[in-house]
LOZALO-878247 format. One line per 10 residues: for each residue x, y, z of C-alpha. Coordinates in pm, whole numbers, padded with zeros to 5 digits. Example, Ala and Ser with C-alpha at 12.3 -4.5 7.8 and 13.67 -1.06 7.14 Angstrom:
# residues 2
01230 -00450 00780  01367 -00106 00714 .
END
This chain:
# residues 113
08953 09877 10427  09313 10085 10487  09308 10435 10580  09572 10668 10445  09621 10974 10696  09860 11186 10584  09961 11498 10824  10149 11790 10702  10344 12046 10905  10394 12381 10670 .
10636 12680 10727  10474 12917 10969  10154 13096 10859  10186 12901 10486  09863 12673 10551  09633 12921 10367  09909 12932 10046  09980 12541 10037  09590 12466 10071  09524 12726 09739 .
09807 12613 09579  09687 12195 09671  09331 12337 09519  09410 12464 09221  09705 12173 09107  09689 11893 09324  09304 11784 09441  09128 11742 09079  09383 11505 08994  09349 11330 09310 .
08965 11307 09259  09017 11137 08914  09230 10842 09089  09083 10832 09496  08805 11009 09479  08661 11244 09784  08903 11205 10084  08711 11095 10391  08859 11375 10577  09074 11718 10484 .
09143 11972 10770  09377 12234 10900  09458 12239 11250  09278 12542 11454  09438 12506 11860  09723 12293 12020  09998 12234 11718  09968 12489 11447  10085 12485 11103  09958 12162 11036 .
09642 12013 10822  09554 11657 10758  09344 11455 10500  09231 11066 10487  09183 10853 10210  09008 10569 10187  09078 10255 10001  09004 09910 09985  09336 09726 10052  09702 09794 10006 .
09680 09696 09626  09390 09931 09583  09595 10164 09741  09900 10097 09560  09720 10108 09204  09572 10410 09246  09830 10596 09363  10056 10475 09052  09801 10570 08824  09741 10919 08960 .
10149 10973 08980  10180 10892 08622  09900 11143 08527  10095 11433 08429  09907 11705 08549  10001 11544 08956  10395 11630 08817  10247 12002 08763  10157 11989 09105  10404 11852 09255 .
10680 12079 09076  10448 12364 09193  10437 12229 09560  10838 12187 09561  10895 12578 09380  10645 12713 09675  10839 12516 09961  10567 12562 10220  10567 12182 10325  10860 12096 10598 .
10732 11757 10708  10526 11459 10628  10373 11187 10811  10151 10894 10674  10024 10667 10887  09828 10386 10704  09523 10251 10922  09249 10000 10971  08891 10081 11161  08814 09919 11487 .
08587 09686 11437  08317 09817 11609  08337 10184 11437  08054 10289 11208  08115 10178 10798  08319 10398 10579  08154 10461 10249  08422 10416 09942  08447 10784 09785  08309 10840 09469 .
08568 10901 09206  08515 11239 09015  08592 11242 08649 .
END
């Protein structure tokens, strides 16, 4: 199993906008290709301006051929042209991840047509 956590820092006060504007273009088409994300929050004390999200997959070539699939798709352009026009995002991190091996079982998200 490989974890995908991605962390996002945003302008000041442009988590709300970048979140609506992620809703409306960018998270159907994700569902289609990784399903649910295991995890998709905005920071709420210490380091503001950020949010976060986790997707699960089932090895680097899962990973990797979802991910090509879902940036082919061209409604995930729309969104991404969107996302560059608004300008809210001024850094990325991903950090790619395995569970200990004594944490509790990740379930494999769904994938929503």
């Amino acid at each position: 199993m490989l974890l995908d956590v991605r962390t996002y820092k945003t302008l000041p006060g442009r988590v709300p906008a970048q979140l609506e504007l992620y809703k409306k273009y960018g998270y159907p088409v994700q569902l289609r290709y990784m399903g649910e994300p295991l995890c998709y929050a905005a920071a709420e004390s210490g380091e503001l301006n950020i949010f976060t999200h986790i997707w699960v997959y089932e090895s680097a070539a899962d990973r990797e051929a979802k991910r090509a699939r879902m940036q082919a798709d061209p409604d995930w352009k729309v969104y991404i042209a969107e996302n560059l026009k608004a300008g809210n995002i001024i850094e990325q991190r991903t950090c790619l991840m395995t569970p200990a091996s004594f944490a509790p079982p990740i379930p494999m998200p769904k994938i929503i047509p």
